[in-house]
C-alpha positions in Angstrom: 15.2 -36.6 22.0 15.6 -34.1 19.6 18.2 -31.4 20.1 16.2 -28.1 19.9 12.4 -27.7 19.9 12.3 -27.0 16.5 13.5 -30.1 15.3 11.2 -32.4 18.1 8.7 -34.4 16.4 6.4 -34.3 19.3 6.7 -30.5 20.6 7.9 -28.6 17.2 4.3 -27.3 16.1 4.3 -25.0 19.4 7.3 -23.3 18.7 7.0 -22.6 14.0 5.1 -24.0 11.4 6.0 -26.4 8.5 6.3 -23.6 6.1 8.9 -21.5 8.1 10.8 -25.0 8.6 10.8 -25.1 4.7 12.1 -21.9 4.1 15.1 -22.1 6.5 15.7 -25.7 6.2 19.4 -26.7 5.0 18.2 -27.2 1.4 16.8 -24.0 1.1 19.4 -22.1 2.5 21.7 -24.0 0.3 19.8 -23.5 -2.6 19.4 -19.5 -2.0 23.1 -19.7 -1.9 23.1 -21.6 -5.5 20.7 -18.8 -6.9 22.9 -16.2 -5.9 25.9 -17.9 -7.6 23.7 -18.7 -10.5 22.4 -15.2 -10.9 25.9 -13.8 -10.8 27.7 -16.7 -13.2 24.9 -15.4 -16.0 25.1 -11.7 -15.2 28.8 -11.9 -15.5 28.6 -13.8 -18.8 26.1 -11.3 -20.0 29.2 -8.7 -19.3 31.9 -10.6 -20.6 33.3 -11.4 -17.8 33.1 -15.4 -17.8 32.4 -17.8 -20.7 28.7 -17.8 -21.1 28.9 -22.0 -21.4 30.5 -21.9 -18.1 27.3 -19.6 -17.1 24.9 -21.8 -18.0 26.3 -24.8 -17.1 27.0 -23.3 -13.8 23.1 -22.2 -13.8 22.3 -25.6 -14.7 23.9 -27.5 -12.5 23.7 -25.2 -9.1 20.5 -26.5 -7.5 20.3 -28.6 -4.2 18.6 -31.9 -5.4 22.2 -32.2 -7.7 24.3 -32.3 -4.4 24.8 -34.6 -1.2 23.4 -31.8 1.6 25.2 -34.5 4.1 28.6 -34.6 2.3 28.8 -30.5 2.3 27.9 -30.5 6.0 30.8 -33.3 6.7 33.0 -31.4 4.7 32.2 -28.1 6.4 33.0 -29.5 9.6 36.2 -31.0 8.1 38.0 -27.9 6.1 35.7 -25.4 8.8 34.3 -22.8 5.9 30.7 -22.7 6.0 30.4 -22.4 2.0 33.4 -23.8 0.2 32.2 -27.3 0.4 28.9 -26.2 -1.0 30.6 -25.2 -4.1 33.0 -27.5 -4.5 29.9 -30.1 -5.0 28.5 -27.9 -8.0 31.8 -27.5 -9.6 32.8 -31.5 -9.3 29.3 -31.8 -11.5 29.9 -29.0 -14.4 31.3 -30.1 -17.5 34.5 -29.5 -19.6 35.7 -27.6 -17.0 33.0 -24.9 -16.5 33.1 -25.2 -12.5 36.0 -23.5 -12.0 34.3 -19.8 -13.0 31.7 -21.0 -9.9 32.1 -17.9 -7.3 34.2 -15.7 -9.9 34.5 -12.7 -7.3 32.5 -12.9 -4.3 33.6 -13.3 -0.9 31.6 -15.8 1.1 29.6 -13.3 3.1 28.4 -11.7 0.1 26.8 -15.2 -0.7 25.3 -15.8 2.8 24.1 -12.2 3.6 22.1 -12.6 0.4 20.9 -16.1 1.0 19.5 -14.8 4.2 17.6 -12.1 3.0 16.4 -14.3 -0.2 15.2 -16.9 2.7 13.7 -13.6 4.8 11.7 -12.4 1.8 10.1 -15.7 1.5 9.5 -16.0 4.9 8.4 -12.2 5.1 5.5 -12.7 3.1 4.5 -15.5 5.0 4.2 -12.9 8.2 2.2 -10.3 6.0 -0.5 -12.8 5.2 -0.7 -14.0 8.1 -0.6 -10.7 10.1 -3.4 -9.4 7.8 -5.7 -12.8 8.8 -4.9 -12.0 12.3 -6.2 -8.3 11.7 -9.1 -9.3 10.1 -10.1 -11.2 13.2 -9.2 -8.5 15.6 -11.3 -6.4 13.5 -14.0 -9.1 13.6 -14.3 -9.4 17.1 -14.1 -5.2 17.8 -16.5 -5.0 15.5 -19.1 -7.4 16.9 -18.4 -6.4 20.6 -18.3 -2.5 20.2 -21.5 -2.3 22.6 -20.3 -5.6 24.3 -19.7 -3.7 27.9 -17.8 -5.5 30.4 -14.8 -4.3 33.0 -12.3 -2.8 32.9 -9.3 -3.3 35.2 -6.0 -1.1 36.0 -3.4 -2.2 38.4 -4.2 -5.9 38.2 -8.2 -4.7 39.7 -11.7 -3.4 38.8 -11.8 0.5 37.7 -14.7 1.4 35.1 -16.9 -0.5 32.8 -15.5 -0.4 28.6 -16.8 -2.4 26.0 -15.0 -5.8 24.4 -15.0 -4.2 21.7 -13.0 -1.9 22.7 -9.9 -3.9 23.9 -10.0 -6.2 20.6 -9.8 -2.8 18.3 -6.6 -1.2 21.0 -5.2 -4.9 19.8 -6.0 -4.5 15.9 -4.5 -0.7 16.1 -1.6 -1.9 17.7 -0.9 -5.0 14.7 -2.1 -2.3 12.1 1.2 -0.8 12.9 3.4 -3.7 13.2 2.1 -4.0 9.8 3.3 -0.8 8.8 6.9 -1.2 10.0 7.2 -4.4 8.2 6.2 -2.7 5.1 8.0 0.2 5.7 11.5 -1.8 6.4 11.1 -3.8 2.9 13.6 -0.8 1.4 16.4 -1.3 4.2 16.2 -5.1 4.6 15.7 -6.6 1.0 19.1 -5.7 -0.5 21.8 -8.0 -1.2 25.9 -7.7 -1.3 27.9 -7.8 -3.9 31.2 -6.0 -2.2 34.3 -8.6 -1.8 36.7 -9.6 1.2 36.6 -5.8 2.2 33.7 -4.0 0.9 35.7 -1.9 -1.6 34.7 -4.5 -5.3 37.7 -4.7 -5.9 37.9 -8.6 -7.0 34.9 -8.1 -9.3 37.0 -5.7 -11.6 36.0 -2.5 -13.8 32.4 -3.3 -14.3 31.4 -3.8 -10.4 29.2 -1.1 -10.3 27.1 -2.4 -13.2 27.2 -6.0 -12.5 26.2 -5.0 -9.0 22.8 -3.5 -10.5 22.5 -6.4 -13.1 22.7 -9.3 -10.1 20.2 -7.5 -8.1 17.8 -6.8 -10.8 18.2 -10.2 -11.1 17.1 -11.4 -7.6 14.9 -9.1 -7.1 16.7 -7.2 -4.2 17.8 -3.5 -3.9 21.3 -2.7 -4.0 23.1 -1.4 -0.8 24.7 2.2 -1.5 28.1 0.4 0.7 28.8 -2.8 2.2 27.0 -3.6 5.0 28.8 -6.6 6.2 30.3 -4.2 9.4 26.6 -2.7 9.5 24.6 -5.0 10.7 21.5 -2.7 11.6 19.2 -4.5 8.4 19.0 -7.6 10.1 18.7 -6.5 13.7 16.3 -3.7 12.9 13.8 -6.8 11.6 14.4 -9.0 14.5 13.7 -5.9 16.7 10.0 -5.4 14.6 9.8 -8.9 15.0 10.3 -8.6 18.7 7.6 -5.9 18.7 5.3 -8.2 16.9 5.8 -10.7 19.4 5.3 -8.4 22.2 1.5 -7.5 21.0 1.0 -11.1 20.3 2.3 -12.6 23.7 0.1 -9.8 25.7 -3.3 -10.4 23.5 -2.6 -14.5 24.5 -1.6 -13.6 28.3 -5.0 -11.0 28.6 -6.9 -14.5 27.1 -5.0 -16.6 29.7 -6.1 -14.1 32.4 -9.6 -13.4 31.4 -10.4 -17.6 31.1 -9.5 -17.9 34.6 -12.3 -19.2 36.0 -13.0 -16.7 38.3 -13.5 -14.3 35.7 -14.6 -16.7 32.7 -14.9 -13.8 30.2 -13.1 -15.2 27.5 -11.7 -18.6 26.4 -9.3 -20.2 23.5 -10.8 -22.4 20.9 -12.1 -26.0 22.3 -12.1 -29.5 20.4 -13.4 -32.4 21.0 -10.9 -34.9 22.8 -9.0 -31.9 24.0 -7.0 -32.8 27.6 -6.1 -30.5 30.2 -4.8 -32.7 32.9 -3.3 -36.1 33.1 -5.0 -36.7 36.9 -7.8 -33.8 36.8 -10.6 -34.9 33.9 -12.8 -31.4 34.2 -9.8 -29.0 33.7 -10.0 -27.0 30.1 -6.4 -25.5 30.2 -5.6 -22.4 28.3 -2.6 -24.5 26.3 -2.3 -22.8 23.0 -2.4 -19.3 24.1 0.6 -20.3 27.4 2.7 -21.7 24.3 2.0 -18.5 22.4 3.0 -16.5 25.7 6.5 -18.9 25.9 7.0 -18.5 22.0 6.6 -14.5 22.4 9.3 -14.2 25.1 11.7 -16.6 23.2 11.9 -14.5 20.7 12.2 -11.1 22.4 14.9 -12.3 23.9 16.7 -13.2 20.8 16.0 -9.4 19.7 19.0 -8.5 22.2 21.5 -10.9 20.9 20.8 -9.2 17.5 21.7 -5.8 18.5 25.0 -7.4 20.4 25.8 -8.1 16.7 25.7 -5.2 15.8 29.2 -4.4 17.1 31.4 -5.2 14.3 35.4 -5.4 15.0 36.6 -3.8 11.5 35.7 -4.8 7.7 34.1 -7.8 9.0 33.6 -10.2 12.3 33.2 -14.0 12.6 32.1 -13.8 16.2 29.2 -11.2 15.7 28.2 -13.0 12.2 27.8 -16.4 14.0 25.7 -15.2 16.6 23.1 -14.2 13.9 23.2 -17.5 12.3 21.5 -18.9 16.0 19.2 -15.6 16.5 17.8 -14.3 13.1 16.6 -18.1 12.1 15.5 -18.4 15.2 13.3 -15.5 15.5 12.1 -15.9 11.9 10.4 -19.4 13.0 9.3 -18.4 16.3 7.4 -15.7 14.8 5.9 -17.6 11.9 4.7 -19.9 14.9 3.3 -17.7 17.2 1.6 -15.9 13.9 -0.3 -19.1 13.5 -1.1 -20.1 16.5 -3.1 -16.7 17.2 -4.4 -16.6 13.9 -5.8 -20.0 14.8 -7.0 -18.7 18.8 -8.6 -15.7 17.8 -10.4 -17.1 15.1 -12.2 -19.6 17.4 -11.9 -16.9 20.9 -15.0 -17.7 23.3 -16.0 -14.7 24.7 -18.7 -15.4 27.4 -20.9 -12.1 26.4 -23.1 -13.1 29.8 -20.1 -13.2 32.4 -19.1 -10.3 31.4 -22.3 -8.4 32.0 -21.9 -10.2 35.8 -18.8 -9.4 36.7 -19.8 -5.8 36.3 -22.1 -6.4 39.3 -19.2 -8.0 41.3 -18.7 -4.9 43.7 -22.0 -4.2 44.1 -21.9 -0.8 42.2 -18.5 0.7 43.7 -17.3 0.5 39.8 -19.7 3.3 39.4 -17.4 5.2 42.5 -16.4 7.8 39.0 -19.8 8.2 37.3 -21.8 9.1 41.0 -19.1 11.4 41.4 -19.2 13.5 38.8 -23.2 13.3 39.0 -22.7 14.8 42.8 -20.5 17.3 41.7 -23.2 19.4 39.7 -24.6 19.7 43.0 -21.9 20.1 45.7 -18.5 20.9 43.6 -16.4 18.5 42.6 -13.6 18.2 45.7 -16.4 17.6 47.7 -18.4 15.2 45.8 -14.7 13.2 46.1 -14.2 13.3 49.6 -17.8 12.2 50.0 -17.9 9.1 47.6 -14.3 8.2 48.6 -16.1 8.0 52.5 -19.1 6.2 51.4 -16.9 3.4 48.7 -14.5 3.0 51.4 -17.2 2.5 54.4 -19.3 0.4 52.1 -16.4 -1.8 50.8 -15.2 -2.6 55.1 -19.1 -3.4 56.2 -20.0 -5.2 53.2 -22.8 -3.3 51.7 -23.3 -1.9 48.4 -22.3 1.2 47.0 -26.1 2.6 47.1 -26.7 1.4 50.3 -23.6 3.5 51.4 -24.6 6.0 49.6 -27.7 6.7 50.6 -27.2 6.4 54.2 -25.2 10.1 53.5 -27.7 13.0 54.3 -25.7 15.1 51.5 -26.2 12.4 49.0 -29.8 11.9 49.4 -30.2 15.4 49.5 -28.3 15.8 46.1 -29.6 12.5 44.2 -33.0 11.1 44.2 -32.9 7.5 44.5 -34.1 6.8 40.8 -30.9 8.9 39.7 -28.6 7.4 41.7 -29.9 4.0 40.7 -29.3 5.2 37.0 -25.7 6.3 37.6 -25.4 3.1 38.6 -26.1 1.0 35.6 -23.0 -0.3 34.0 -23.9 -0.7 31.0 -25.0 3.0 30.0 -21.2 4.2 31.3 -19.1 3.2 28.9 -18.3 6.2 27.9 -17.4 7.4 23.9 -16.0 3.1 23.5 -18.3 2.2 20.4 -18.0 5.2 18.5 -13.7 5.3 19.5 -13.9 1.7 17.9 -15.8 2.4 14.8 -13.1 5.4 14.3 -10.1 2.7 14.7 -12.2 0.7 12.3 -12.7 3.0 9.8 -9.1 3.5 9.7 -8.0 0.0 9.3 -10.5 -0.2 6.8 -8.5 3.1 4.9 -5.2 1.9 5.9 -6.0 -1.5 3.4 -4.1 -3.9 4.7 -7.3 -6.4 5.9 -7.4 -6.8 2.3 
């Protein structure tokens, strides 16, 4: 049995995808490590500051499939420093001496910070493309059920009829501005550090500042304005959008889970063939992927406060709060690269039963028109009135068990107010959805602006 679901060979494709596993595998976090001693070795050289054969030797030989990933992990646990061993193993393999100018000035949290957020980017622009074929479905199905009416429900029950369309394009407004704060964050996250033991540069000697700029320019990151090894808000500020991401994702997958019950049967995840819902019960069709999204979305919101816990930093720098990103920020990267996928894949293939949802507007036998017959009785007997009235008649009709225009019309005020064609035309569903298609073509005209379906 495997020791985390990540790593379990029969569960693992519930909880990330192979290409998040990729990115934050042991080889590629060792080998974003080796870039950003690389990248340094050569910028240095380019300076002065270390032979430039000892660069490019350094260059050469710093890549993962040159080194025994097992032997640095035995040795970590042996000597207990989480990157030593890792460059010990490059240096034993340079020539004429040219290893020992390996890690000429960094301290080892200026090598992991910036492995991370090397690993992040890749995995960052994973989410975006993902996000954006997520939105393009969302906008898909608003766009196709904008006159689709069905109910709506407040407090768990029935209120007033709205359109499909209508809920899918609150859901596509709401990931068209996750988007936006993942965008918007790619200034304040993608930086790397380049600071020393105590933030101050001092082991990296008169030309800090400038080799600072060249190793960045190099990796393609920003460079921070100070050290941010005691400021941890970069990497809990992503898990936090990441959480909010997470958050629309898990309720769009609970409102499927709720809506395919099959007392309601409005909408329903993606079916294939040989598909099992129940090891004893042959007819059930479980909603399966869209409960795993549900479980994946509150795994990872729950890492979000564990980030911010490592936010409090005891002085220049802090082992304890440090460690507790290296379980949560991983963690919540996969998770989300999971969940992306598995709604990308549920919404892609979403069931929505167009003709159940026209039915279950007749299920209380018209008392979800309780709002539209009040306001029509109101142009005739005032408004306070026309509430007191239909309040009466919805809650008479609702304890005998007769419709709403039965109760109604056995009111001598209502008959004499409404004719029975008008009443029977304030009682059509489908013509009181209010201002739904053209609020959705608005939210779809902005997404459209905002460009990022493209």
């Amino acid at each position: 049995m495997a020791s985390g679901v990540f790593d379990d060979a029969l569960l693992k494709h519930l909880w990330s995808s192979d290409e998040l596993r990729a990115i934050f595998s042991d080889r590629n976090r060792v080998q974003k490590w080796y870039d950003y001693e690389a990248a340094l070795a050569l910028e240095q050289a380019e300076l002065g500051i270390i032979p430039k054969e000892a660069a490019q030797e350094i260059a050469a030989k710093a890549k993962v499939e040159n080194v025994d990933i097992e032997a640095i992990g035995a040795e970590i646990r042996r000597i207990k420093h989480p990157l030593v061993p890792a460059l010990r193993a490059v240096e034993k393999i340079c020539r004429d001496g040219h290893g020992e100018y390996i890690h000429f000035g960094p301290t080892t949290q200026d090598v992991l910070d910036t492995g991370t957020v090397l690993q992040i980017r890749d995995a960052h622009a994973i989410y975006l493309r993902d996000m954006k074929a997520v939105g393009r479905e969302l906008y898909r199905l608003a766009d196709t059920h904008k006159n689709t009416p069905m109910v709506g429900r407040s407090h768990g029950v029935q209120a007033l009829p709205i359109t499909f369309g209508h809920k899918a394009a609150i859901w596509l407004s709401e990931m068209g501005r996750n988007y936006q704060r993942m965008v918007q964050l790619e200034p304040r996250l993608f930086v790397g550090g380049m600071v020393g033991a105590v933030g101050t540069q001092a082991s990296y000697g008169p030309k800090a500042a400038e080799l600072d700029q060249r190793l960045m320019k190099r990796l393609g990151l920003g460079v921070a304005d100070i050290n941010w090894q005691p400021a941890r808000d970069r990497f809990a500020e992503y898990v936090c959008v990441l959480g909010i991401i997470s958050g629309t994702l898990g309720k769009i997958a609970n409102e499927i889970i709720i809506l395919e019950h099959n007392e309601i049967d409005e909408l329903a995840e993606p079916f294939s063939a040989g598909k099992l819902g129940s090891s004893t019960m042959p007819h059930k069709r479980n909603p399966s992927t869209v409960e795993a999204a549900v479980a994946v979305s509150r795994a990872l919101r729950y890492n979000v406060a564990l980030m911010l816990e490592s936010m409090v930093i005891e002085h220049e720098r802090d082992g304890s709060a440090w460690r507790s990103e290296w379980k949560a920020l991983p963690e919540s990267c996969l998770l989300i690269g999971g969940l992306l996928a598995t709604m990308k894949y549920v919404l892609s293939g979403l069931v929505v039963n167009v003709e159940r949802m026209r039915g279950n507007l007749g299920l209380l036998g018209g008392f979800l028109l309780s709002e539209r017959v009040m306001f029509a009785l109101s142009d005739k007997i005032g408004k306070q009135t026309a509430h007191e009235l239909v309040y009466e008649a919805s809650m008479h009709g609702l304890e005998q068990g007769v419709t709403f225009e039965q109760s109604l019309m056995a009111n001598q005020q209502v008959r004499e107010a409404l004719s029975t064609e008008e009443l029977r035309k304030a009682l059509d569903p489908t013509t009181y959805v209010g201002h739904a298609p053209q609020i959705v073509e608005r939210v779809l005209t902005e997404q459209r602006a905002n460009g990022w379906l493209n």
